[in-house]
Short mmCIF file of the C-alpha atoms (twelve columns), coordinates in Angstrom:
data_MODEL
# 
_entry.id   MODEL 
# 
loop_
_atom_site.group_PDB 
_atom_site.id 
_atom_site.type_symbol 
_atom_site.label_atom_id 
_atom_site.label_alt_id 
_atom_site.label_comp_id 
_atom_site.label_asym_id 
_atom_site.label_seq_id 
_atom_site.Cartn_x 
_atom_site.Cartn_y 
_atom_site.Cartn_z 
_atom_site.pdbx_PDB_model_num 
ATOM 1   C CA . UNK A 1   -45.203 -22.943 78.363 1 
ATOM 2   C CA . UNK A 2   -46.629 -23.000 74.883 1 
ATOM 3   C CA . UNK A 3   -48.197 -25.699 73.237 1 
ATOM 4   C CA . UNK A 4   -45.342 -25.210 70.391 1 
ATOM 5   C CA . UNK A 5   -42.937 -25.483 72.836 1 
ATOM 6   C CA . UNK A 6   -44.251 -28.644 74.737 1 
ATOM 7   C CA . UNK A 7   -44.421 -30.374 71.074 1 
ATOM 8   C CA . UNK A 8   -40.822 -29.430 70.570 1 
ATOM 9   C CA . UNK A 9   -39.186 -30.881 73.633 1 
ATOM 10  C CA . UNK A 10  -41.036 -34.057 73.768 1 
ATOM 11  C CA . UNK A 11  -41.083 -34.875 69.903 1 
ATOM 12  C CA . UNK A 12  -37.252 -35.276 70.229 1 
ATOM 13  C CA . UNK A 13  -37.583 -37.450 73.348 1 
ATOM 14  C CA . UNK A 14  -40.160 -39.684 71.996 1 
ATOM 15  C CA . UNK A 15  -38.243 -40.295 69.156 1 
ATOM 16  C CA . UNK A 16  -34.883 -40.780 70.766 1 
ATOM 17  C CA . UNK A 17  -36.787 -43.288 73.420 1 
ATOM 18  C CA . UNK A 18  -38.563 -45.009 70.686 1 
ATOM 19  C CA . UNK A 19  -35.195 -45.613 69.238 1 
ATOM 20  C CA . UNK A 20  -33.591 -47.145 72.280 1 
ATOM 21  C CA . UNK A 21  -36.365 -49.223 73.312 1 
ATOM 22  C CA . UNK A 22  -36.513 -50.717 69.755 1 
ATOM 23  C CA . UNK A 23  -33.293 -51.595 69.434 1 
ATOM 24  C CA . UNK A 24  -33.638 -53.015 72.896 1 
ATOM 25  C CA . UNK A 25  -36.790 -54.335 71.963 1 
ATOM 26  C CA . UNK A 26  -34.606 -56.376 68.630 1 
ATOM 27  C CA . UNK A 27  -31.761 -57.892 71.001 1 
ATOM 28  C CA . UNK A 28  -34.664 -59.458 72.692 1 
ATOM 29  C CA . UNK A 29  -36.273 -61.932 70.881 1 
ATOM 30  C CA . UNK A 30  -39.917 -62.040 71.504 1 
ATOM 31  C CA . UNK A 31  -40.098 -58.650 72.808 1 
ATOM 32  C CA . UNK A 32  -43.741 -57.002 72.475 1 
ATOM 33  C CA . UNK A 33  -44.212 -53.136 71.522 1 
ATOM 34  C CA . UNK A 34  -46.143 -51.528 74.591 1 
ATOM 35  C CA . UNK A 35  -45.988 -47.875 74.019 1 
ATOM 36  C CA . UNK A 36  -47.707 -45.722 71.854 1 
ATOM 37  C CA . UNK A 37  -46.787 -41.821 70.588 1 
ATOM 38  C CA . UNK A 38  -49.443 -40.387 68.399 1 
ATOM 39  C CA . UNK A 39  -50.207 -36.626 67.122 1 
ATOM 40  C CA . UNK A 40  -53.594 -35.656 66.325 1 
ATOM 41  C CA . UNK A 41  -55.331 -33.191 64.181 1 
ATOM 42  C CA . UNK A 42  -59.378 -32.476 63.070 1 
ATOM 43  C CA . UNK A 43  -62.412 -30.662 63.716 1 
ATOM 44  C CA . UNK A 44  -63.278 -28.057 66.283 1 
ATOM 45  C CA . UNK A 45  -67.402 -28.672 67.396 1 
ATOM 46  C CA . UNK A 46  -67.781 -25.074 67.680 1 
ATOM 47  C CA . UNK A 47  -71.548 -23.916 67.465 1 
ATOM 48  C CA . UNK A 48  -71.807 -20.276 67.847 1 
ATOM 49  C CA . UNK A 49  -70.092 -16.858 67.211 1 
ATOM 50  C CA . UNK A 50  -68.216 -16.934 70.791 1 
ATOM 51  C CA . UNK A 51  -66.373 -20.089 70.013 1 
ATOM 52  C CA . UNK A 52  -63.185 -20.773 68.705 1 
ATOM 53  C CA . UNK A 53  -62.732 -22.904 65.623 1 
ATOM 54  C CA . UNK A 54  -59.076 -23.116 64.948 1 
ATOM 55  C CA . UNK A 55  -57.904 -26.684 64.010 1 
ATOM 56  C CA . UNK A 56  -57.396 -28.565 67.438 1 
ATOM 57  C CA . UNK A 57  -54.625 -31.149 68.063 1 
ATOM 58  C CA . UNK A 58  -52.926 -33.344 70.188 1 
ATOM 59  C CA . UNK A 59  -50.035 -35.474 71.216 1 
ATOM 60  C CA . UNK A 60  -50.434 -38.285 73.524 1 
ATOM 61  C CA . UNK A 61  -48.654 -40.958 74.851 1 
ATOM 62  C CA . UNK A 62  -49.759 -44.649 76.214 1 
ATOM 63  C CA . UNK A 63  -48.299 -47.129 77.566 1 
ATOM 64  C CA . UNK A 64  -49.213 -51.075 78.334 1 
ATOM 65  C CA . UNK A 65  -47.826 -53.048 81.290 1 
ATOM 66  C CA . UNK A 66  -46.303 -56.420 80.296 1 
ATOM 67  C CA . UNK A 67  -48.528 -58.447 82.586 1 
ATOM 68  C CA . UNK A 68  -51.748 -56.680 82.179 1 
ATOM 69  C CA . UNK A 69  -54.135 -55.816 79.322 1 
ATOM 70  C CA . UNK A 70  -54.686 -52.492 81.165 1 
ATOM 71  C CA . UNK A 71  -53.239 -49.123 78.796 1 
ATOM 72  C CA . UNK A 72  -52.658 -45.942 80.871 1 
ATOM 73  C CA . UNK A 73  -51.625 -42.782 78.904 1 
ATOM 74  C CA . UNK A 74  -51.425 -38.696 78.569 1 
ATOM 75  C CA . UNK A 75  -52.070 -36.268 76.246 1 
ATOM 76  C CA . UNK A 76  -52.186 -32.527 76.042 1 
ATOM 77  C CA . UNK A 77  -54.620 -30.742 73.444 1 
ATOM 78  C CA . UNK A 78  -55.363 -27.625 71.930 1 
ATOM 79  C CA . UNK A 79  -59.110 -27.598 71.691 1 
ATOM 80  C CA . UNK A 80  -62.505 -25.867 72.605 1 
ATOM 81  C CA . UNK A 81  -62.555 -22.285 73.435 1 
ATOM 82  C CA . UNK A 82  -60.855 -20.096 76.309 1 
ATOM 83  C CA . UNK A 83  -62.979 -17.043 76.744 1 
ATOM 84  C CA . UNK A 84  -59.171 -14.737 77.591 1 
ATOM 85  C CA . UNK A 85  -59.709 -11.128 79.369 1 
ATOM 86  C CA . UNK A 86  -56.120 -10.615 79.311 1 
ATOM 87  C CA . UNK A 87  -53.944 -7.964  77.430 1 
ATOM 88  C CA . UNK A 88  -56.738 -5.693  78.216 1 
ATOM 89  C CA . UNK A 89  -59.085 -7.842  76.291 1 
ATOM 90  C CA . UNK A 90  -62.754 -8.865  77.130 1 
ATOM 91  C CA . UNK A 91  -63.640 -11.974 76.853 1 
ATOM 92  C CA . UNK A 92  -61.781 -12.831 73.292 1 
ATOM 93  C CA . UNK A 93  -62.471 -16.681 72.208 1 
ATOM 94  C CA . UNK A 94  -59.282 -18.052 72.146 1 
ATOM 95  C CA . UNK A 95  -58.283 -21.688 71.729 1 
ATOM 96  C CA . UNK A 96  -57.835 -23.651 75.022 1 
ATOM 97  C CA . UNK A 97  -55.416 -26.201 75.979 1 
ATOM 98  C CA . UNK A 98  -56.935 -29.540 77.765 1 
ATOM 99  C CA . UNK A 99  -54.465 -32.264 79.924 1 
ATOM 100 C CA . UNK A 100 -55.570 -35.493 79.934 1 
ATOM 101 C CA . UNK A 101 -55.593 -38.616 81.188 1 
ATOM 102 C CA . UNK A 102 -56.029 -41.674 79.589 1 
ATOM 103 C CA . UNK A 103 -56.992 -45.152 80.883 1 
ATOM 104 C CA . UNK A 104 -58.152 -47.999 79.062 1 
ATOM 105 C CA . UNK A 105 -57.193 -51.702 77.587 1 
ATOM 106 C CA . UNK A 106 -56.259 -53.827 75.062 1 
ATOM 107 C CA . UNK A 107 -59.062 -55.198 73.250 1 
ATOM 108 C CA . UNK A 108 -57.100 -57.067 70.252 1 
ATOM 109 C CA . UNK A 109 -53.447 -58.154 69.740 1 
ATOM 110 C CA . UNK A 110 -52.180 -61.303 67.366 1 
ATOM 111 C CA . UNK A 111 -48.313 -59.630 66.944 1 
ATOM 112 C CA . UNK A 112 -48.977 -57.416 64.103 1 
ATOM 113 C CA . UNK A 113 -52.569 -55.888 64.286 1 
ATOM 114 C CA . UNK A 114 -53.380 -54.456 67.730 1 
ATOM 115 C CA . UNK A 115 -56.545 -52.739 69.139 1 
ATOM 116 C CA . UNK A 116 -56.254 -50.417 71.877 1 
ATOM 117 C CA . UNK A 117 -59.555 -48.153 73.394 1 
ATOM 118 C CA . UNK A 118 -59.169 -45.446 76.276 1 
ATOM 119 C CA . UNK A 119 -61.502 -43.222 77.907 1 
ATOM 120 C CA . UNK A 120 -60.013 -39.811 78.383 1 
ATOM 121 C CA . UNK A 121 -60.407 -37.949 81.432 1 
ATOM 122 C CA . UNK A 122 -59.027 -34.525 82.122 1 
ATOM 123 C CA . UNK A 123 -59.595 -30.436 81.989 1 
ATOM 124 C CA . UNK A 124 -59.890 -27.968 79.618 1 
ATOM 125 C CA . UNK A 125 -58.907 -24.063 80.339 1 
ATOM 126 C CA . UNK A 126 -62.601 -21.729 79.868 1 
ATOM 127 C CA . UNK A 127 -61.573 -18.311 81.038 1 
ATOM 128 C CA . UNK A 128 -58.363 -16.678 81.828 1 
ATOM 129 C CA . UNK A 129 -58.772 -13.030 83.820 1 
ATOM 130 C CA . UNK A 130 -56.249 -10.333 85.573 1 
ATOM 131 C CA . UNK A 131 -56.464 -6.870  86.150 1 
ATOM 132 C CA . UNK A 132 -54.937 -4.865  83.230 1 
ATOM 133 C CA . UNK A 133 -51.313 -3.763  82.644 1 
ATOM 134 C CA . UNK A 134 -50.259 -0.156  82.124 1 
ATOM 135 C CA . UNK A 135 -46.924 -1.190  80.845 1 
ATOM 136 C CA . UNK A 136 -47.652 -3.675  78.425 1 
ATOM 137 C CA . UNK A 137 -47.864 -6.789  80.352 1 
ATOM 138 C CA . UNK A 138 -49.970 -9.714  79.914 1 
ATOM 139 C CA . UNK A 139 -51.457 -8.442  83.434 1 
ATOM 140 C CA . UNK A 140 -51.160 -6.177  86.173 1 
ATOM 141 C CA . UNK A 141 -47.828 -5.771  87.897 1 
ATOM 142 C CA . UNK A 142 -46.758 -8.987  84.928 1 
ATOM 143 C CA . UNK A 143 -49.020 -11.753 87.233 1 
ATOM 144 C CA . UNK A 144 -49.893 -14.756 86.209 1 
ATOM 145 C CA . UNK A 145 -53.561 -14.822 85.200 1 
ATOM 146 C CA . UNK A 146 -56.624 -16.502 87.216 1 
ATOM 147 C CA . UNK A 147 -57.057 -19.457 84.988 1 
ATOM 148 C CA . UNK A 148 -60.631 -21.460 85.622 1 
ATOM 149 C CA . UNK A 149 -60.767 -25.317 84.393 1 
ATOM 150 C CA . UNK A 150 -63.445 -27.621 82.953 1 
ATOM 151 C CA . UNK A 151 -63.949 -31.670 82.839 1 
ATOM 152 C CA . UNK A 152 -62.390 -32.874 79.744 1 
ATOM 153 C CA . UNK A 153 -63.887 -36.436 78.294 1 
ATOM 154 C CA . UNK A 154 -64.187 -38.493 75.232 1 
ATOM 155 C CA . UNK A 155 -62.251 -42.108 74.174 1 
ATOM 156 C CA . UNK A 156 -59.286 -42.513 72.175 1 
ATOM 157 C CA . UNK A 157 -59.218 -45.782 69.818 1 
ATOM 158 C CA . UNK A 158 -56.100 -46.773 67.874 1 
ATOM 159 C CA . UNK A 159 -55.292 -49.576 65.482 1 
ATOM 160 C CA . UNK A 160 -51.667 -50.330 64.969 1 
ATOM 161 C CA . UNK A 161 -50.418 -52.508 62.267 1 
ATOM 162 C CA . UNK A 162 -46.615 -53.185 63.307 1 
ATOM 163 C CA . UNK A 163 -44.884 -50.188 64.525 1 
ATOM 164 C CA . UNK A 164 -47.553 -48.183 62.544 1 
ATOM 165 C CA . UNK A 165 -50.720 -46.509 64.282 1 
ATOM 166 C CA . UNK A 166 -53.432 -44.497 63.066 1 
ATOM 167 C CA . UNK A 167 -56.758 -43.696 65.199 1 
ATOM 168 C CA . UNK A 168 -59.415 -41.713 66.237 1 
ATOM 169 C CA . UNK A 169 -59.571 -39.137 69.622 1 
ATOM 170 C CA . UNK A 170 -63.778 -37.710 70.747 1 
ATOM 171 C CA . UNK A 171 -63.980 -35.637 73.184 1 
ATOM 172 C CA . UNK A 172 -67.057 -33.007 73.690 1 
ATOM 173 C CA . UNK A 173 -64.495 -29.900 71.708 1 
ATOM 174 C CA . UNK A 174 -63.042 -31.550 68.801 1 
ATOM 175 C CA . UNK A 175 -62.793 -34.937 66.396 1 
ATOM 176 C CA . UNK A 176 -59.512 -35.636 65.169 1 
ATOM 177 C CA . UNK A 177 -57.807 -38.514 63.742 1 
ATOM 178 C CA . UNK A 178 -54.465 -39.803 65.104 1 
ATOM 179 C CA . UNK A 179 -51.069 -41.135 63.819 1 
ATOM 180 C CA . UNK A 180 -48.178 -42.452 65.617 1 
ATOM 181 C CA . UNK A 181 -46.056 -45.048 66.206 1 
ATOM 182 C CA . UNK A 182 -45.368 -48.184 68.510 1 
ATOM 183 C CA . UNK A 183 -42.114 -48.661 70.367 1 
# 
């Protein structure tokens, strides 16, 4: 599944459960916003000619447990470089996608400016390889390529103001800066 296609069938969620748990969240008075859905967007850290440099992103999710400080989360990423041998190609830099996994904690929350830090753990695609098509498949006999994996790390930090979040996601591949929202 594509990257495009990931971002279109969980924008539409997200947004339709951020709706319902805020209006949830208003017939209960008191109620604290726990979860977090941010995209991201910035830099590659590309340093040679066999790296990709196409703008990586991101989409992520986290979410806070009402008794604990402790913030556990996801995000997928388009980022770093996939060296593909597929399509009859030879090692072509392409851009990889990373899964990740995010755990962290609250570090600041007085009911309308919030703090949140997570260290992200996860893999990254490096090489994709299958024996050629004659047809004009992706690969021999249409099989799904041999995909190898990296580690994946950096931190996510966010700052919310309300419902409002902006932020910042490292990892070793890329720099971008996040915005989302609280429900």
């Amino acid at each position: 599944m594509k990257i495009s296609q990931v971002l279109c069938l969980c924008l539409p969620l997200a947004i339709a459960a951020g709706h319902a748990q805020a209006q949830e969240g208003d017939s209960q008075q008191g109620a604290t916003l726990r979860n977090t859905f941010y995209i991201g967007a910035g830099a590659a850290n590309d340093d040679g000619p066999l790296e990709n440099d196409d703008t990586p992103f991101s989409i992520g999710f986290l979410h806070q447990r009402p008794d604990s400080k402790l913030i556990l989360g996801f995000d997928i990423g388009r980022e770093g470089t996939m060296l593909d041998s597929t399509w009859g190609m030879d090692d072509r830099p392409k851009q990889a996608t990373s899964y990740n996994f995010l755990i962290g904690g609250n570090l600041m929350d007085n009911g309308r400016f919030r703090t949140d830090a997570a260290l992200l753990l996860g893999v990254r695609e490096s090489f994709a390889d299958c024996a050629d098509s004659y047809l004009g498949f992706q690969c021999y006999a249409d099989e799904a390529p041999d995909t190898d994996y990296k580690g994946n790390f950096g931190a996510v930090v966010t700052l919310s103001v309300d419902k409002f979040t902006l932020g910042l996601r490292a990892t070793g591949e890329s720099t971008q800066i996040l915005a989302g929202f609280r429900f």
